[in-house]
Each structure stands twice: as structure tokens, then as C-alpha cells.
C-alpha positions in Angstrom: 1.4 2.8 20.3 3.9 1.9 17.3 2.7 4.0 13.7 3.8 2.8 10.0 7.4 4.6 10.5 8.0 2.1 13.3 6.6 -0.5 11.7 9.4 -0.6 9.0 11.6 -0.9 11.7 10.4 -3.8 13.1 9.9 -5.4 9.7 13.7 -4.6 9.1 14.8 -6.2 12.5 12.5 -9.4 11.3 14.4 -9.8 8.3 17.7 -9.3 9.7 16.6 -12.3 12.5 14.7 -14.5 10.1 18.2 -14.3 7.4 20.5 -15.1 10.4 18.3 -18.1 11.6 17.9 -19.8 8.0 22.0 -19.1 7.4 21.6 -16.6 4.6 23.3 -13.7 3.8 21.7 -10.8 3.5 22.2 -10.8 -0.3 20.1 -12.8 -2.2 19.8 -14.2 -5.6 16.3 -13.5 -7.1 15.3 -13.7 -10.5 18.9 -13.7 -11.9 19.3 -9.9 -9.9 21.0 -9.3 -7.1 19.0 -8.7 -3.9 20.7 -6.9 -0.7 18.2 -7.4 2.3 21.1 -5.6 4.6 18.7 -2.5 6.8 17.8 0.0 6.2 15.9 -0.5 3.4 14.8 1.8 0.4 12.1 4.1 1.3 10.3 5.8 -1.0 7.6 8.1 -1.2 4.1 7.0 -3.6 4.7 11.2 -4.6 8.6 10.6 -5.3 7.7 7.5 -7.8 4.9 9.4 -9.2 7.0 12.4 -9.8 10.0 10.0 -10.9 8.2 7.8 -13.2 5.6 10.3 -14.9 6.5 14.3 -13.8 3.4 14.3 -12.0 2.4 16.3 -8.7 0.2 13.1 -7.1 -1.6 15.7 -4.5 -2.7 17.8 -7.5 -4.8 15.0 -9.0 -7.6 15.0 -6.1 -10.8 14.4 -8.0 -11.7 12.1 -10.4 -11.6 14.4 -13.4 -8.1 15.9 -12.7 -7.0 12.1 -12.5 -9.2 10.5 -15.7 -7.7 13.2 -17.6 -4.1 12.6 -17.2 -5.5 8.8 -17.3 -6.4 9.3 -20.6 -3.5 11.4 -21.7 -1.0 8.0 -21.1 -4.3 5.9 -23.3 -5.6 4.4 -20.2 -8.5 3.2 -20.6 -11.4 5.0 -18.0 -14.6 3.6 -17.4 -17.8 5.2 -16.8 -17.6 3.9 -13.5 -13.9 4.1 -13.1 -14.0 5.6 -9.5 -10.6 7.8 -8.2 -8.9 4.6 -6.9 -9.5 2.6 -9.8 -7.7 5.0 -12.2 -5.1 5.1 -9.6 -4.7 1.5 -9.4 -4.7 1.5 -13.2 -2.1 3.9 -13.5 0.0 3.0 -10.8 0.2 -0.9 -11.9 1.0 0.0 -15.6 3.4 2.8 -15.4 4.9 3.2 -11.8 4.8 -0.8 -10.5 7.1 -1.6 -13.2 10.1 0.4 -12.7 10.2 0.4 -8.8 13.8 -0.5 -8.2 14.5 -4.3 -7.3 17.9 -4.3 -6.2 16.7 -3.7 -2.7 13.8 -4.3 -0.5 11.5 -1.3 -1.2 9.2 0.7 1.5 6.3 2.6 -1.1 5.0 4.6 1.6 2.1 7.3 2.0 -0.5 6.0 -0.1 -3.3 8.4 -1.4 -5.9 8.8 1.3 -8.6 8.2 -1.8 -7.2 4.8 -2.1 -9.9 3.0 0.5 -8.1 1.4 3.8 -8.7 1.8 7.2 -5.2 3.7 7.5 -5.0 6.7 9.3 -5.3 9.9 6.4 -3.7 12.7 7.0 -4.7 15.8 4.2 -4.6 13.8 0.8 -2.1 10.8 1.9 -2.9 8.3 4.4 0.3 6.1 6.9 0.1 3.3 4.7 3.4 1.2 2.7 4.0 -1.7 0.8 6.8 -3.7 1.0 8.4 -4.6 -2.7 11.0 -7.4 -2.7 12.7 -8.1 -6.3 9.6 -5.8 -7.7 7.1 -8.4 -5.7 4.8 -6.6 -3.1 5.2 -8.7 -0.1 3.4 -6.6 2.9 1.0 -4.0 3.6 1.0 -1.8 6.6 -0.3 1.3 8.0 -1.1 3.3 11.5 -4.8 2.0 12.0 -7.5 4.7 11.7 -8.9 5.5 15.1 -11.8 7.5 14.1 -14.8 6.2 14.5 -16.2 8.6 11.5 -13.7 7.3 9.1 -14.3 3.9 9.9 -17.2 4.0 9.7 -17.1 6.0 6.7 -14.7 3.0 5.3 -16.7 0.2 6.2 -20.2 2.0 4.4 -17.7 1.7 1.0 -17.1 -1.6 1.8 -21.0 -2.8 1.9 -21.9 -1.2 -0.9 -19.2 -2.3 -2.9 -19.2 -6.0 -1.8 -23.4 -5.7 -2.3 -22.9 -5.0 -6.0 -20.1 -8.0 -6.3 -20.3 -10.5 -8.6 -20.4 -12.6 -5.7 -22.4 -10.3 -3.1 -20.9 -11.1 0.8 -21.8 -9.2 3.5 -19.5 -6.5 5.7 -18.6 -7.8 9.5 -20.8 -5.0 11.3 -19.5 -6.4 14.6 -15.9 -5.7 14.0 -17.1 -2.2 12.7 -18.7 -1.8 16.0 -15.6 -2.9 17.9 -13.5 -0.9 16.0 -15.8 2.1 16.9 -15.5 1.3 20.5 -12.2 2.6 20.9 -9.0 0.9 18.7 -5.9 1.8 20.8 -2.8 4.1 18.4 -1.5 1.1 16.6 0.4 -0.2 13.5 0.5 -3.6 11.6 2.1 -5.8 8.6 0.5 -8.0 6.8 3.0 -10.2 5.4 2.6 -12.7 3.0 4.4 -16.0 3.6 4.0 -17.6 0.9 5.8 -14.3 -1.6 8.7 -13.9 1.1 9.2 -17.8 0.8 9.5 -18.1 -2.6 12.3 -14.7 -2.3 
């Protein structure tokens, strides 16, 4: 029953027990920069850092000429087959990435909805965040898509995209099918290990 907003929540609680149990305190040393872990952490919105970082209205930028064009205008380069995610990614990693504040843990949240996931969209954005520790992304999470339209919508990407691979793999059909069966209202992290480790 728990969507993304809980989920940082939980995640929050989880850090506060996992510091306690390894005897840190909740300010950390990374990279030479301070680090304060203390709840709640920094939210921020993937329209606020667009705005922030580059003056731009994210929501505005909903097809793939809108985006190549202001793509261009910072001399990214855009593909033929660039699609709408992947001059998102491009911009995103080059210009906004970057300068994310590191002092803190960070919660990017609402992701555009033309960024493929099985999150649950709502309009343009979908419930989606990414956890940023010391500029390091850490977790992803978002309130699982429900629909069985969108997923399978989602999953239809996915095959043709991992057909044309370099290394061609097939999509999981069967969990597409569970999935479609009926996925209960939920929320989940993935959370790498191995990055919060080395933090």
C-alpha cells in the first residue's frame, strides 16, 4: 500500500538504524566534504534542478524536437536515433548530475514519465526518485505501475530495444503476465550495497 513519498521515509529510518548499529554519527566524511545523513533528507524535484541548473520549464519539453533543440542549443550532441530519453539522459548527466548538492543525502524525485520505468506516471512525471549520496546515486525507487496497459506498454519497449542490442536477450513475458494479473499499490528501493558501503 506504501507509494514513493513513503518510501523515503522508510529509507530515512534505515539509515538512521543502519548508522546507530555500525557506531557512526550521522555526519560522515566523504570525499574530503562533509556529509550529514541526520533525516529528513534533501528533497528535490527533477523540475526544480532543471529550472535551477539550466532556466528550463522540464514539462514544456514533451516531444523529441522541443527537447533535441534545446539539446543542441547547450552543443549536445543528438543522434538520428537519439530517442526523448536519451537526450534526457544526455542532458541530465552533463549539466544537472554535476551540480546536485553533496553536502546531504539527496531525494531527485518525479522523474519524466518519457524516461521508460515501470513507475506509476502521472501527466508528464512519473513517482520515481533517486537517492544521491556525496553526488553518487545510490537507490532508485518508485510507486509500481499497476496498469496493465502501461506495463505492458513498458515491457513492448523493453523487447524491442533488448532485440536490437548488441547482445540481443529476451524480455521475461511471464513476469509481464504476472504483473498484468493484478500487482497490489506498492513502492520499492533498490539500493545498491556495494555504493552505500563504500559512503
Amino acid at each position: 500500500g506504501a507509494d514513493y513519498l513513503e518510501s523515503m521515509q522508510i529509507l530515512e529510518r534505515l539509515f538512521a538504524f543502519l548508522l546507530e548499529r555500525m557506531g557512526l554519527e550521522p555526519v560522515l566524511r566523504f570525499r574530503g566534504r562533509r556529509l550529514d545523513c541526520s533525516p529528513p533528507f534533501r528533497r528535490l524535484s527533477m523540475r526544480d534542478a532543471f529550472r535551477r541548473q539550466l532556466g528550463w520549464k522540464l514539462g514544456d519539453l514533451d516531444s523529441l524536437p522541443k527537447l533535441a533543440r534545446r539539446a543542441r542549443a547547450l552543443e549536445v550532441q543528438v543522434a538520428e536515433d537519439d530517442s526523448w530519453a536519451d537526450l534526457f539522459h544526455k542532458v541530465f548527466l552533463s549539466f544537472v548530475e554535476p551540480a546536485l548538492p553533496a553536502d546531504r543525502p539527496l531525494l531527485l524525485f518525479d522523474y519524466p514519465a518519457g524516461v521508460p520505468t515501470l513507475a506509476r506516471r502521472s501527466g508528464f512525471w512519473a513517482e520515481r526518485w533517486e537517492l544521491y549520496l556525496g553526488g553518487i546515486e545510490v537507490a532508485n525507487c518508485y510507486t509500481e505501475a499497476t496498469d496493465p496497459a502501461a506495463i505492458e506498454e513498458f515491457f513492448r519497449g523493453q523487447n524491442e530495444a533488448k532485440t536490437g542490442a548488441r547482445e540481443p536477450h529476451r524480455v521475461d513475458w511471464d513476469l509481464t503476465a504476472t504483473l498484468q494479473a493484478g500487482l497490489p499499490a506498492c513502492s520499492g528501493a533498490a539500493l545498491g550495497v556495494d555504493r552505500l558501503l563504500l559512503v
